[in-house]
mmCIF file of the N, C-alpha and C atoms, coordinates in Angstrom:
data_MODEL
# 
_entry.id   MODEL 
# 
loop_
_atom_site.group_PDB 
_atom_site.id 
_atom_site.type_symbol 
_atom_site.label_atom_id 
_atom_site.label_alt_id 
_atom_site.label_comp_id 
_atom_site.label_asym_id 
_atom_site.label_entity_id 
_atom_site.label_seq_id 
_atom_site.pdbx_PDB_ins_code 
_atom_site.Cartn_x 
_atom_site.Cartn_y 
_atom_site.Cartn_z 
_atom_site.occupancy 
_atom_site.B_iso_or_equiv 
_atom_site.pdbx_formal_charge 
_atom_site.auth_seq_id 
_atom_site.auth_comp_id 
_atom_site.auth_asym_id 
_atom_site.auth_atom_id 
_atom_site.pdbx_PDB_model_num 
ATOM 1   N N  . UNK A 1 1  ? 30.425 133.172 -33.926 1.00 0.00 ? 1  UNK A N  1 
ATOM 2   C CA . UNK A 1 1  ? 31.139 133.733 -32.797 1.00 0.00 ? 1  UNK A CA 1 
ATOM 3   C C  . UNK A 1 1  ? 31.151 135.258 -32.852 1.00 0.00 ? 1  UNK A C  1 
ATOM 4   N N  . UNK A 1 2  ? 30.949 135.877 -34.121 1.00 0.00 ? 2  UNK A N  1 
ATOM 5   C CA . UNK A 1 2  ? 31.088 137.401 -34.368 1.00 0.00 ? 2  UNK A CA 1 
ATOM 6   C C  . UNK A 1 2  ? 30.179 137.778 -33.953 1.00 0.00 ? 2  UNK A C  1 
ATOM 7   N N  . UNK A 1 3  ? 28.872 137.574 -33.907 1.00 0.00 ? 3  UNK A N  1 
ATOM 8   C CA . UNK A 1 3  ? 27.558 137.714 -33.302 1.00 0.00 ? 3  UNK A CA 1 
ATOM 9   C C  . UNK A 1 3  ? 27.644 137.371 -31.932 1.00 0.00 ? 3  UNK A C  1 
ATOM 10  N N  . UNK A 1 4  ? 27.690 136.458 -31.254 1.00 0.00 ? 4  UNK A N  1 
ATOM 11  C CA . UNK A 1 4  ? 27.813 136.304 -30.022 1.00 0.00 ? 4  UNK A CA 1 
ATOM 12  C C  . UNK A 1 4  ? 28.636 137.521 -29.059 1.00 0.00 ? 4  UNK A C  1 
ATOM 13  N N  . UNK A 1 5  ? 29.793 137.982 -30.206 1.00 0.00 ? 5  UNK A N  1 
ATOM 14  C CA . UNK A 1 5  ? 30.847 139.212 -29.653 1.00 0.00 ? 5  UNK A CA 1 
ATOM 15  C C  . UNK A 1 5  ? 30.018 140.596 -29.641 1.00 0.00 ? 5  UNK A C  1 
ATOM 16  N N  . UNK A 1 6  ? 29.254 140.452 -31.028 1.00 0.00 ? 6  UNK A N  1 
ATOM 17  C CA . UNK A 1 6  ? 28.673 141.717 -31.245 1.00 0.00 ? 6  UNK A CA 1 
ATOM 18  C C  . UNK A 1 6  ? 27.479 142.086 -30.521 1.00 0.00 ? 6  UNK A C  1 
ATOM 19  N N  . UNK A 1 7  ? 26.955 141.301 -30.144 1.00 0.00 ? 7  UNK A N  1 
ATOM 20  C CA . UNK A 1 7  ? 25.631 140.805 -28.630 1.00 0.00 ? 7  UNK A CA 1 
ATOM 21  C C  . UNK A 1 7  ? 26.257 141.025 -27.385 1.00 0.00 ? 7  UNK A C  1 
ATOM 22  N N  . UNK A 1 8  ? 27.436 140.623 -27.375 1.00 0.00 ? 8  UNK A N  1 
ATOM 23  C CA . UNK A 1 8  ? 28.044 141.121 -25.881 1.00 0.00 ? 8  UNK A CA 1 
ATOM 24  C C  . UNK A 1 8  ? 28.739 142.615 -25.799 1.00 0.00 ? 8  UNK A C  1 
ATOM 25  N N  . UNK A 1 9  ? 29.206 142.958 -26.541 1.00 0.00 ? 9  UNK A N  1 
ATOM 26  C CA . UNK A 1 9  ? 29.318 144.693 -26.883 1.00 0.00 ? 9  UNK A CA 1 
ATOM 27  C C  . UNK A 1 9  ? 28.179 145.209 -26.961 1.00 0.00 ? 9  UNK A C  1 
ATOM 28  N N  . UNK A 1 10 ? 27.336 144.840 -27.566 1.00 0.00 ? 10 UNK A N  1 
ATOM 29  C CA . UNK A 1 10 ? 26.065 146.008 -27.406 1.00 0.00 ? 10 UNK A CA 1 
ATOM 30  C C  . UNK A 1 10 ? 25.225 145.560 -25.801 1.00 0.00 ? 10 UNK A C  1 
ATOM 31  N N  . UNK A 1 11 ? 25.328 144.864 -25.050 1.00 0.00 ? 11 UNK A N  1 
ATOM 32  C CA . UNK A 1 11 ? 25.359 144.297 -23.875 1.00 0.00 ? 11 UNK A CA 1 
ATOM 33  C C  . UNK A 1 11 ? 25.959 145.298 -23.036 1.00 0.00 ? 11 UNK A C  1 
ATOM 34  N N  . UNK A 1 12 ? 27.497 145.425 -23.048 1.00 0.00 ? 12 UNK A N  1 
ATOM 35  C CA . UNK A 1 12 ? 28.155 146.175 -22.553 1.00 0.00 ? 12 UNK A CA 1 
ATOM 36  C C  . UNK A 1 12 ? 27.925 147.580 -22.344 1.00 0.00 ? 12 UNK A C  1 
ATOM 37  N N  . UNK A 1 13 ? 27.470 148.555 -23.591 1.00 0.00 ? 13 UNK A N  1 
ATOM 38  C CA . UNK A 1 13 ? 27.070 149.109 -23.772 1.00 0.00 ? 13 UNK A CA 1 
ATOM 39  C C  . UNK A 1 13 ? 25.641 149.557 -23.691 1.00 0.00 ? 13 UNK A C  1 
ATOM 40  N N  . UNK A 1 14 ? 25.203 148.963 -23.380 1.00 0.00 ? 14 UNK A N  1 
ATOM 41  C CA . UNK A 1 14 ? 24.097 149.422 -22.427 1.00 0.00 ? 14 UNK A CA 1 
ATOM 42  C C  . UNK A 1 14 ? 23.968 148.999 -21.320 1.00 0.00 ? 14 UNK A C  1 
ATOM 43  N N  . UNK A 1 15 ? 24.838 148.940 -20.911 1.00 0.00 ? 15 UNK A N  1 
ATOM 44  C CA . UNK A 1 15 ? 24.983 148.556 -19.497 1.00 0.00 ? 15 UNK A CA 1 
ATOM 45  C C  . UNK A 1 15 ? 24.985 149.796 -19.168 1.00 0.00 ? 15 UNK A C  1 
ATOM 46  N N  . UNK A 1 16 ? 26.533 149.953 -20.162 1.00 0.00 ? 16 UNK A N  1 
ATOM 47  C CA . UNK A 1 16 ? 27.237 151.503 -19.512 1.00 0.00 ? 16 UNK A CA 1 
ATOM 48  C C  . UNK A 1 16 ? 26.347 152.654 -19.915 1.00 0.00 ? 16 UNK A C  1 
ATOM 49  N N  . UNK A 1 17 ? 25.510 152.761 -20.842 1.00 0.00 ? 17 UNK A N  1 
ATOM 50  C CA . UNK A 1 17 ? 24.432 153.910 -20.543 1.00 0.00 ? 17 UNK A CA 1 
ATOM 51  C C  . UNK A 1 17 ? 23.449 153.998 -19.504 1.00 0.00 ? 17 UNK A C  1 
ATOM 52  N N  . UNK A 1 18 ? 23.297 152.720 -19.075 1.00 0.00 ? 18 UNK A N  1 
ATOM 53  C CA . UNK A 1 18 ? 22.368 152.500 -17.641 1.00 0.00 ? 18 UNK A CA 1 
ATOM 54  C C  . UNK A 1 18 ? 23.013 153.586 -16.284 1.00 0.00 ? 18 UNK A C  1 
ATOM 55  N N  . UNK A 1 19 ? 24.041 152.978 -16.580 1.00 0.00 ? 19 UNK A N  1 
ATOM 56  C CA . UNK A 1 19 ? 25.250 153.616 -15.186 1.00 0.00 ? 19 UNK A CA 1 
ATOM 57  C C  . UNK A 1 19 ? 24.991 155.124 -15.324 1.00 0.00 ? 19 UNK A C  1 
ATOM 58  N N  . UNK A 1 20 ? 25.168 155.697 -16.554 1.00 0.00 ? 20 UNK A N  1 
ATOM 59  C CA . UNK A 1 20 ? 25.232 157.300 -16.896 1.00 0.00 ? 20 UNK A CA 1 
ATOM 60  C C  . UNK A 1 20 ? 24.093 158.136 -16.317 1.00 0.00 ? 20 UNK A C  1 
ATOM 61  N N  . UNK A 1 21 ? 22.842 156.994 -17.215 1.00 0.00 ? 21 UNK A N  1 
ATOM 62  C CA . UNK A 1 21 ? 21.398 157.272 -16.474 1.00 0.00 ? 21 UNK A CA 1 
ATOM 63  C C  . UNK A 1 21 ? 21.021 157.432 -14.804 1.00 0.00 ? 21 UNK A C  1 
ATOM 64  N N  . UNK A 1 22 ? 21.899 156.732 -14.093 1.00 0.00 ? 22 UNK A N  1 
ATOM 65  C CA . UNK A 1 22 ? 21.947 156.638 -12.753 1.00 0.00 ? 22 UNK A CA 1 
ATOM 66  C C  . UNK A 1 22 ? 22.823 157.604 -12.237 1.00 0.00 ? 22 UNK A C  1 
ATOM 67  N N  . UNK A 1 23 ? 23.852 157.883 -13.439 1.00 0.00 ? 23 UNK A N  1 
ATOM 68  C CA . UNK A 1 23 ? 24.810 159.198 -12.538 1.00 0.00 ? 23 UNK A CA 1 
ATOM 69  C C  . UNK A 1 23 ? 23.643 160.182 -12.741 1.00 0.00 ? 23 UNK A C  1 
ATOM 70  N N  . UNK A 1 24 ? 23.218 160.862 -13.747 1.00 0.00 ? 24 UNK A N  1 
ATOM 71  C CA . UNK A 1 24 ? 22.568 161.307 -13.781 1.00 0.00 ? 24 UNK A CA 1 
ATOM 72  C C  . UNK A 1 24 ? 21.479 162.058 -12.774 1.00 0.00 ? 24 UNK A C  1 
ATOM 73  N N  . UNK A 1 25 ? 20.626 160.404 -12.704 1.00 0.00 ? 25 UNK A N  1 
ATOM 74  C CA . UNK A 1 25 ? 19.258 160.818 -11.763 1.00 0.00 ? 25 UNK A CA 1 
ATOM 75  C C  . UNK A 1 25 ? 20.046 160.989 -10.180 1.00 0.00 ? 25 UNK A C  1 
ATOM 76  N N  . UNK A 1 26 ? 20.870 160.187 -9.780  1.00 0.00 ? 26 UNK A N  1 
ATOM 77  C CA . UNK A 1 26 ? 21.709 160.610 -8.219  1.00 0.00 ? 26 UNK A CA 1 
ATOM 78  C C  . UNK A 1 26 ? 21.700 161.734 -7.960  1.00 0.00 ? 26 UNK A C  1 
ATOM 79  N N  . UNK A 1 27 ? 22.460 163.048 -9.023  1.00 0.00 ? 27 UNK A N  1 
ATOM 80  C CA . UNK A 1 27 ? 23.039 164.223 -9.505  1.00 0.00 ? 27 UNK A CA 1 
ATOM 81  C C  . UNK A 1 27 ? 21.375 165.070 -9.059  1.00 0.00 ? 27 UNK A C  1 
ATOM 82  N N  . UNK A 1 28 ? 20.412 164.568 -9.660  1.00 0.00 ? 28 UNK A N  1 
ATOM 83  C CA . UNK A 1 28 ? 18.494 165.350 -9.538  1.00 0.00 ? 28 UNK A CA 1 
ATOM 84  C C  . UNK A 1 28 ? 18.579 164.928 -8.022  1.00 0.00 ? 28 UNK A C  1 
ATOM 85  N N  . UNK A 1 29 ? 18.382 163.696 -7.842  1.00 0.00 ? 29 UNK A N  1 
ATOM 86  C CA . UNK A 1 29 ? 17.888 163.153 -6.883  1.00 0.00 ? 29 UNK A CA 1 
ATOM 87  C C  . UNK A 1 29 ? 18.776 164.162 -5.838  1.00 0.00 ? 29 UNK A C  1 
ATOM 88  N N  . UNK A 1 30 ? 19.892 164.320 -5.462  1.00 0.00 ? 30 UNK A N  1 
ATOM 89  C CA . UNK A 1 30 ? 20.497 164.707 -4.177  1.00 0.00 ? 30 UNK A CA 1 
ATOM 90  C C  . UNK A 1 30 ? 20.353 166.074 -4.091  1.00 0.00 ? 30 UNK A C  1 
ATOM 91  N N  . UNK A 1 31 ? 20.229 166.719 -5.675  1.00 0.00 ? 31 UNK A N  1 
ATOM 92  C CA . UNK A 1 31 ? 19.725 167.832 -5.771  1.00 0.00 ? 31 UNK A CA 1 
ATOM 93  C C  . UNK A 1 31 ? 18.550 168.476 -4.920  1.00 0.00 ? 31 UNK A C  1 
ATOM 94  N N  . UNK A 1 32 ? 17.582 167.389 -5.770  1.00 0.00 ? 32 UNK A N  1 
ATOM 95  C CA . UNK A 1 32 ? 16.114 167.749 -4.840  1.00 0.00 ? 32 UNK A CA 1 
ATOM 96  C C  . UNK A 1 32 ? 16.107 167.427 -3.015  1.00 0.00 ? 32 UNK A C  1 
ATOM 97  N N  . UNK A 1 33 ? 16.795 166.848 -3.030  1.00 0.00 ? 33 UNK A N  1 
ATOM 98  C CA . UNK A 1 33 ? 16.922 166.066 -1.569  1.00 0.00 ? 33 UNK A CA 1 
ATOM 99  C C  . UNK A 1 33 ? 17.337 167.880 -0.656  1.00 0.00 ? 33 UNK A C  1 
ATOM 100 N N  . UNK A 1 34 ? 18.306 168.268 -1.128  1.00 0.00 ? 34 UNK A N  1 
ATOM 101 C CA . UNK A 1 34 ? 19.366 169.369 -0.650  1.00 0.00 ? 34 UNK A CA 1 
ATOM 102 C C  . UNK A 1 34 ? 17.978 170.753 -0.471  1.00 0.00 ? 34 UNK A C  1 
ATOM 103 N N  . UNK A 1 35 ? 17.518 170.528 -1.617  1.00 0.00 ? 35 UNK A N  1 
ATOM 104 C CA . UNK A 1 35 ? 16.027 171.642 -1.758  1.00 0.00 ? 35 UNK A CA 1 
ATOM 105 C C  . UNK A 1 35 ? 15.290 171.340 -0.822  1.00 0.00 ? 35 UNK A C  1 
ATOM 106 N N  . UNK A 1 36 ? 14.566 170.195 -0.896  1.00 0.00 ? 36 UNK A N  1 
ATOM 107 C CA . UNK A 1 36 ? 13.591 170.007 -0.288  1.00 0.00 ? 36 UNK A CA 1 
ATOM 108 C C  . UNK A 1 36 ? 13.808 170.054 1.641   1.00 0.00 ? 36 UNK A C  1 
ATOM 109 N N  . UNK A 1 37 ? 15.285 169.915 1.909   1.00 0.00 ? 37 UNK A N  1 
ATOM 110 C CA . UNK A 1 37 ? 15.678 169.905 3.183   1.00 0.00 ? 37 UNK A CA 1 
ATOM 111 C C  . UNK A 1 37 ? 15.481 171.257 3.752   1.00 0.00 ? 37 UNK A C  1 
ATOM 112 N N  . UNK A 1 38 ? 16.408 172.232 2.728   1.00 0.00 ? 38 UNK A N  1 
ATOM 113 C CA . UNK A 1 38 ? 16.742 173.295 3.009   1.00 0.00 ? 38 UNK A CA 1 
ATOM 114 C C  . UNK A 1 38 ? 16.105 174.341 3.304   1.00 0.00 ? 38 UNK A C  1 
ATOM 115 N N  . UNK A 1 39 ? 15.073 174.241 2.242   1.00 0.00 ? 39 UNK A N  1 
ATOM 116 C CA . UNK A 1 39 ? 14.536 175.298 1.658   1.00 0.00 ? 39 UNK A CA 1 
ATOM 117 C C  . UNK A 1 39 ? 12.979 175.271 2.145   1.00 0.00 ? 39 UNK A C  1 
ATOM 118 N N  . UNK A 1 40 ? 12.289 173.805 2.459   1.00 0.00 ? 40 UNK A N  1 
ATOM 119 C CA . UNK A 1 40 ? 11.135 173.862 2.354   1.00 0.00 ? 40 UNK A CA 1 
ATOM 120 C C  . UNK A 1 40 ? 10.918 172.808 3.582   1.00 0.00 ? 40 UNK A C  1 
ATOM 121 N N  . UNK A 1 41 ? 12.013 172.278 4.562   1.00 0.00 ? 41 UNK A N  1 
ATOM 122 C CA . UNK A 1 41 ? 12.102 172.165 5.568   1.00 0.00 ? 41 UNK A CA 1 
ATOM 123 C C  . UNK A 1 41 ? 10.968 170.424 5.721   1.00 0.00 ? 41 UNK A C  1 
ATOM 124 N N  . UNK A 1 42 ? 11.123 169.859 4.376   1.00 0.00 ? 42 UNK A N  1 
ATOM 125 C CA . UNK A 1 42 ? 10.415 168.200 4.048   1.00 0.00 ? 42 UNK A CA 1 
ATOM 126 C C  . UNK A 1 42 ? 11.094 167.609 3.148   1.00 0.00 ? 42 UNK A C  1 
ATOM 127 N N  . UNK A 1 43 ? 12.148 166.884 4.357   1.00 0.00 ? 43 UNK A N  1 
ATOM 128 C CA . UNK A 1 43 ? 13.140 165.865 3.445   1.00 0.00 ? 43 UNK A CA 1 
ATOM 129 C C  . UNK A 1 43 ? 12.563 164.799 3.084   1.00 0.00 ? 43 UNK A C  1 
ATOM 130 N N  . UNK A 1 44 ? 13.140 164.090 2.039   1.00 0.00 ? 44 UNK A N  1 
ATOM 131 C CA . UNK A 1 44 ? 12.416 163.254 1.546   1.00 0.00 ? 44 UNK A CA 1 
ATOM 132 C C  . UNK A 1 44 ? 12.983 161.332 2.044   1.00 0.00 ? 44 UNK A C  1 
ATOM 133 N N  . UNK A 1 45 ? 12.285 161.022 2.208   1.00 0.00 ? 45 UNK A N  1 
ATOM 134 C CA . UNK A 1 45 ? 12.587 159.800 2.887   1.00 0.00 ? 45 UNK A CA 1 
ATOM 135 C C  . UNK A 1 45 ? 13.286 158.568 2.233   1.00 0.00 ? 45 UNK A C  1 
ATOM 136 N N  . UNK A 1 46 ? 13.633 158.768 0.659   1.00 0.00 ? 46 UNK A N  1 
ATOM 137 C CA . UNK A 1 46 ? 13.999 157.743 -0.360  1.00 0.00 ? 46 UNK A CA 1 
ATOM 138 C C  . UNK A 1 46 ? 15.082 158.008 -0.590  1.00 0.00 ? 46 UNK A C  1 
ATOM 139 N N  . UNK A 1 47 ? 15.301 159.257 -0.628  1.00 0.00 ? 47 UNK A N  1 
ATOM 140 C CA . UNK A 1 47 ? 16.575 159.752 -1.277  1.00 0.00 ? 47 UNK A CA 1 
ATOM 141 C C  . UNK A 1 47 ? 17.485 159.662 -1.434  1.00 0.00 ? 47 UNK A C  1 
ATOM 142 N N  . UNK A 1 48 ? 18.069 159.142 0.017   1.00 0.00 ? 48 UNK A N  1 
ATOM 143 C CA . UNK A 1 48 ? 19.688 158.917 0.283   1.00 0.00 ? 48 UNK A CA 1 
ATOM 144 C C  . UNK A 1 48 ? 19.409 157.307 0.672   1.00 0.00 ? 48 UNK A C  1 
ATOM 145 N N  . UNK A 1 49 ? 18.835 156.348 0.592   1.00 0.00 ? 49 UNK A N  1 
ATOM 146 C CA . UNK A 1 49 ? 19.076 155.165 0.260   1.00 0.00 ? 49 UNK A CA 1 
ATOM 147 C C  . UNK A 1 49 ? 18.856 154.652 -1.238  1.00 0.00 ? 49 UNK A C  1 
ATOM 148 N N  . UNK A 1 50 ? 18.187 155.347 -2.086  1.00 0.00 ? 50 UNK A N  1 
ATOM 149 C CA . UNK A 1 50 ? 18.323 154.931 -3.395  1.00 0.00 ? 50 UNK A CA 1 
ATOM 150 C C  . UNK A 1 50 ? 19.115 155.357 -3.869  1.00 0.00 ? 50 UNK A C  1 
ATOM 151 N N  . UNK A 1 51 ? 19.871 156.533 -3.131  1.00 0.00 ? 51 UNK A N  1 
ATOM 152 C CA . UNK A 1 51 ? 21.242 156.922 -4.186  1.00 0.00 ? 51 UNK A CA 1 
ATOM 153 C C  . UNK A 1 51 ? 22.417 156.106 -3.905  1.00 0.00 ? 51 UNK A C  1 
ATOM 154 N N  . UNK A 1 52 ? 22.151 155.337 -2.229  1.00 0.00 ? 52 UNK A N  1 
ATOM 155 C CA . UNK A 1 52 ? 23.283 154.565 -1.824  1.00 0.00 ? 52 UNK A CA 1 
ATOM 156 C C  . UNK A 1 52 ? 23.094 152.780 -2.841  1.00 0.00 ? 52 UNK A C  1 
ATOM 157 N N  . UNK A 1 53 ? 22.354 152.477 -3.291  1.00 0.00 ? 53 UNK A N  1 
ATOM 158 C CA . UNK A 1 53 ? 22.004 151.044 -4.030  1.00 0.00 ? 53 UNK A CA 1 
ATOM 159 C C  . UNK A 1 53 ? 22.711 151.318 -5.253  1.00 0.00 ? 53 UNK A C  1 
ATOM 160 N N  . UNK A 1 54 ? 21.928 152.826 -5.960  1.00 0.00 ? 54 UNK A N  1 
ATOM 161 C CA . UNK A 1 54 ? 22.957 153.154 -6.763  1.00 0.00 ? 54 UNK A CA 1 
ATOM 162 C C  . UNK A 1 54 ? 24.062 153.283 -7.673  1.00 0.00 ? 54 UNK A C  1 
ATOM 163 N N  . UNK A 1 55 ? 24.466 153.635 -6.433  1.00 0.00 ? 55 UNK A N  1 
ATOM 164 C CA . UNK A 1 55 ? 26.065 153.822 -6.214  1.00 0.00 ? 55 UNK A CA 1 
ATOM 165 C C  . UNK A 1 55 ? 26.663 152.804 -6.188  1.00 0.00 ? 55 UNK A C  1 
ATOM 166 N N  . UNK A 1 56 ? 26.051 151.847 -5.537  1.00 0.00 ? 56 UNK A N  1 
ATOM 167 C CA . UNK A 1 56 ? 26.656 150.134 -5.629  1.00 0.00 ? 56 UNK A CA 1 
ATOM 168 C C  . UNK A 1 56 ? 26.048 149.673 -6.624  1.00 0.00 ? 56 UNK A C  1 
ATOM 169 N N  . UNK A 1 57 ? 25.502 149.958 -7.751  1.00 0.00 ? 57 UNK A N  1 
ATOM 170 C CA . UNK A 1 57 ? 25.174 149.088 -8.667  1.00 0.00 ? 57 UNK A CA 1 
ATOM 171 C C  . UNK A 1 57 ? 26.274 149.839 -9.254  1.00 0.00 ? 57 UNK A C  1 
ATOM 172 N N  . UNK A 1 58 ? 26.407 150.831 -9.419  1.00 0.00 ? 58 UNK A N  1 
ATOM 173 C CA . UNK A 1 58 ? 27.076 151.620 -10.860 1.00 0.00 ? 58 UNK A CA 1 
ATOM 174 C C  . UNK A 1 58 ? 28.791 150.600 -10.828 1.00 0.00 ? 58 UNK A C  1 
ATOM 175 N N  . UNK A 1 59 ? 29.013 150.438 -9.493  1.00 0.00 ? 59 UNK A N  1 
ATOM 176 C CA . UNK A 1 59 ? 30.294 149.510 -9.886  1.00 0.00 ? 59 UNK A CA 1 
ATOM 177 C C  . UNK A 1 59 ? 30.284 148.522 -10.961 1.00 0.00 ? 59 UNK A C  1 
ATOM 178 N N  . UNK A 1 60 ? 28.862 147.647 -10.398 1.00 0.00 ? 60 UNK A N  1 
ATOM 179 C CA . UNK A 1 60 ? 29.143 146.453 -11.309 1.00 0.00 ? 60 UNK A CA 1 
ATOM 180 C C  . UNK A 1 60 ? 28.764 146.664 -13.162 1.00 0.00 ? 60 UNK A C  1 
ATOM 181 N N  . UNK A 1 61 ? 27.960 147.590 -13.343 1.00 0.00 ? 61 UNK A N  1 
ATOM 182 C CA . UNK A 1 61 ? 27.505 148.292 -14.608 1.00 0.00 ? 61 UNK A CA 1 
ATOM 183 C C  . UNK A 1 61 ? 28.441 148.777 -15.368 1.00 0.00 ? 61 UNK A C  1 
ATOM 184 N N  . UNK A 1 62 ? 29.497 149.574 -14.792 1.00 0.00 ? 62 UNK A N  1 
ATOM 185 C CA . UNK A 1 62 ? 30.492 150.239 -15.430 1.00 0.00 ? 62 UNK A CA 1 
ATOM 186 C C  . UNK A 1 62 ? 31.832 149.842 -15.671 1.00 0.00 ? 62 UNK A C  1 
ATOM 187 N N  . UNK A 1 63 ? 31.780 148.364 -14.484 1.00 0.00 ? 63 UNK A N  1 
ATOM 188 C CA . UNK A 1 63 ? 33.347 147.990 -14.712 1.00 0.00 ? 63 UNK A CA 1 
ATOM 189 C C  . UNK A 1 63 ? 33.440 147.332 -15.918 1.00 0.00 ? 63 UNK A C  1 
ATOM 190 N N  . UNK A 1 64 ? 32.833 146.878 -16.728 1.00 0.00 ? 64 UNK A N  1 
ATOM 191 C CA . UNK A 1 64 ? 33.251 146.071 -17.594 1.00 0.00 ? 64 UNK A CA 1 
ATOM 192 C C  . UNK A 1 64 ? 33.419 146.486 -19.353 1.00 0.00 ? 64 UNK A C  1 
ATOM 193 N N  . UNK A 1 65 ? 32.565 147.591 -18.851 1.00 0.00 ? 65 UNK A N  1 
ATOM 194 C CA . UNK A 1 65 ? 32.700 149.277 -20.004 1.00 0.00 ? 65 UNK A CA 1 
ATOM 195 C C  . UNK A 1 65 ? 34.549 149.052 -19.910 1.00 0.00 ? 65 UNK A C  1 
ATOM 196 N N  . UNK A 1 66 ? 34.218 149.907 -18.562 1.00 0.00 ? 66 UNK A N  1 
ATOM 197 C CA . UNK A 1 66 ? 35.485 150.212 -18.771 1.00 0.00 ? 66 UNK A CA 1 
ATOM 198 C C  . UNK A 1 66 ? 36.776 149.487 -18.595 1.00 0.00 ? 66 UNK A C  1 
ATOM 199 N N  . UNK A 1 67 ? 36.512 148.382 -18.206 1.00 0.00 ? 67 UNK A N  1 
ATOM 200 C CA . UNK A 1 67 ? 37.650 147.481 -18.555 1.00 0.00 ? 67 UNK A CA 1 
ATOM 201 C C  . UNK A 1 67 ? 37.960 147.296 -20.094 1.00 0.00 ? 67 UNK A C  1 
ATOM 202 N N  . UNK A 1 68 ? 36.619 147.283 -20.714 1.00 0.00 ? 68 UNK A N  1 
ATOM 203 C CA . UNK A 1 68 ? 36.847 146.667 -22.621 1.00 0.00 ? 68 UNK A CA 1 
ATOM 204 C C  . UNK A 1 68 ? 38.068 148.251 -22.577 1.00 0.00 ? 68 UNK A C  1 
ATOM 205 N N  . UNK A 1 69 ? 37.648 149.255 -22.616 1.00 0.00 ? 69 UNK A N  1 
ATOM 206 C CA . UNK A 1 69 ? 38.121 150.101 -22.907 1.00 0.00 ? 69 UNK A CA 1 
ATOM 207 C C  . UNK A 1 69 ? 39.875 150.309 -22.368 1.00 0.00 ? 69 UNK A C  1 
ATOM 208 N N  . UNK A 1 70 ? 40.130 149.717 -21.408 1.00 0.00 ? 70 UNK A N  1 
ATOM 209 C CA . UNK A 1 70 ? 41.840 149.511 -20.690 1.00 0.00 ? 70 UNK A CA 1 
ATOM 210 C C  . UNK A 1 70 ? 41.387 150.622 -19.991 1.00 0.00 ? 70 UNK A C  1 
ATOM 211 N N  . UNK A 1 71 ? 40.638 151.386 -19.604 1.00 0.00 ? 71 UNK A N  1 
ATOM 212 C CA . UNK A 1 71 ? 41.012 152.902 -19.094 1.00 0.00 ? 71 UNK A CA 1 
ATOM 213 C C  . UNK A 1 71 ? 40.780 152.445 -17.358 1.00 0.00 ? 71 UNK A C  1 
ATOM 214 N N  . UNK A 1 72 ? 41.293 151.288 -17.277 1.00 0.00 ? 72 UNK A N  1 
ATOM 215 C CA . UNK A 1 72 ? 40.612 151.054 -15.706 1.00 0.00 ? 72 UNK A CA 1 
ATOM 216 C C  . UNK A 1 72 ? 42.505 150.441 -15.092 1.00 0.00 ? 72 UNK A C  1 
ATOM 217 N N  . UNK A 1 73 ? 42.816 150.470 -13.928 1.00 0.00 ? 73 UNK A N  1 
ATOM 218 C CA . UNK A 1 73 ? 43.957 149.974 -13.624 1.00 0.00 ? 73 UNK A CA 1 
ATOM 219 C C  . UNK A 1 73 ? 43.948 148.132 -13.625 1.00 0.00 ? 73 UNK A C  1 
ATOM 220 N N  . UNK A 1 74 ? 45.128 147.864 -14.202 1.00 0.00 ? 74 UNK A N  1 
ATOM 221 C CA . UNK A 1 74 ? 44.843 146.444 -14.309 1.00 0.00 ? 74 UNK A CA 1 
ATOM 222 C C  . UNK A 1 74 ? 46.285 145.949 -13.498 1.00 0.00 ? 74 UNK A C  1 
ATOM 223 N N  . UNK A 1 75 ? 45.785 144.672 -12.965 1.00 0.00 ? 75 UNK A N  1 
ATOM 224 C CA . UNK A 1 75 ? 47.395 144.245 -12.071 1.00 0.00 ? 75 UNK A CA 1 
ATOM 225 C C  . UNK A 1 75 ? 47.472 142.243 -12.657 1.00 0.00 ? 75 UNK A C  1 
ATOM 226 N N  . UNK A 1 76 ? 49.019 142.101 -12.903 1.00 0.00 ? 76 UNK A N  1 
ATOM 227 C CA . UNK A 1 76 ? 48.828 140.905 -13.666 1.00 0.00 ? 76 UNK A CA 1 
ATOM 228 C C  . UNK A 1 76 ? 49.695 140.146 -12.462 1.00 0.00 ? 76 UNK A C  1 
ATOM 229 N N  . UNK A 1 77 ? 49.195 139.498 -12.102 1.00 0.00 ? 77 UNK A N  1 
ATOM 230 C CA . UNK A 1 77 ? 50.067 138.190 -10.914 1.00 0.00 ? 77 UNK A CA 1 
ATOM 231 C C  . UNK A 1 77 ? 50.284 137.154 -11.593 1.00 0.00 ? 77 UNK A C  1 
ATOM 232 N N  . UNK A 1 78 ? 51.876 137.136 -11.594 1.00 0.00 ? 78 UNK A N  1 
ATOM 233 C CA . UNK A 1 78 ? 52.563 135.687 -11.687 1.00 0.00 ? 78 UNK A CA 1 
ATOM 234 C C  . UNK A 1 78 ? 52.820 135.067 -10.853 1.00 0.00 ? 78 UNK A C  1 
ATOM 235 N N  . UNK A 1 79 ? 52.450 133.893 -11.231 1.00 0.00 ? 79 UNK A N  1 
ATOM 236 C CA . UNK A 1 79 ? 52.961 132.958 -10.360 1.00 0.00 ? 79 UNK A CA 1 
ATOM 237 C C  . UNK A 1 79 ? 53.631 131.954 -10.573 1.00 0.00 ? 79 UNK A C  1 
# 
């Protein structure tokens, strides 16, 4: 069972470096997007829908980081 735990933490954990990797490239990506609009007047056609998929993946990637961690709001219903 300690293995199975220790497989799902390192699971977790790279999940959550995946997410970082994606904050990351968003951060280039909208960058270049902002350049290439601005400056050189050839936006790029990928840009702002791969940052929007993203953005919806990074939810499911990161919640569970940060749930192990408590640093996320938690609500307990009784019933």
């Amino acid at each position: 069972m300690k293995k199975i735990n220790a497989l799902f933490d390192h699971l977790i954990d790279t999940l959550a470096v995946i997410a970082g990797i994606f904050i990351i490239f968003i951060m280039f990506a909208e960058c270049y997007e902002v350049v290439a609009r601005y400056f050189f007047r050839r936006p790029t056609v990928w840009s702002v829908e791969f940052c929007e998929y993203m953005l919806f993946l990074l939810a499911f990637l990161g919640t569970t980081w940060v749930l192990r961690k408590k640093a996320h709001i938690s609500v307990t219903i009784v019933l």
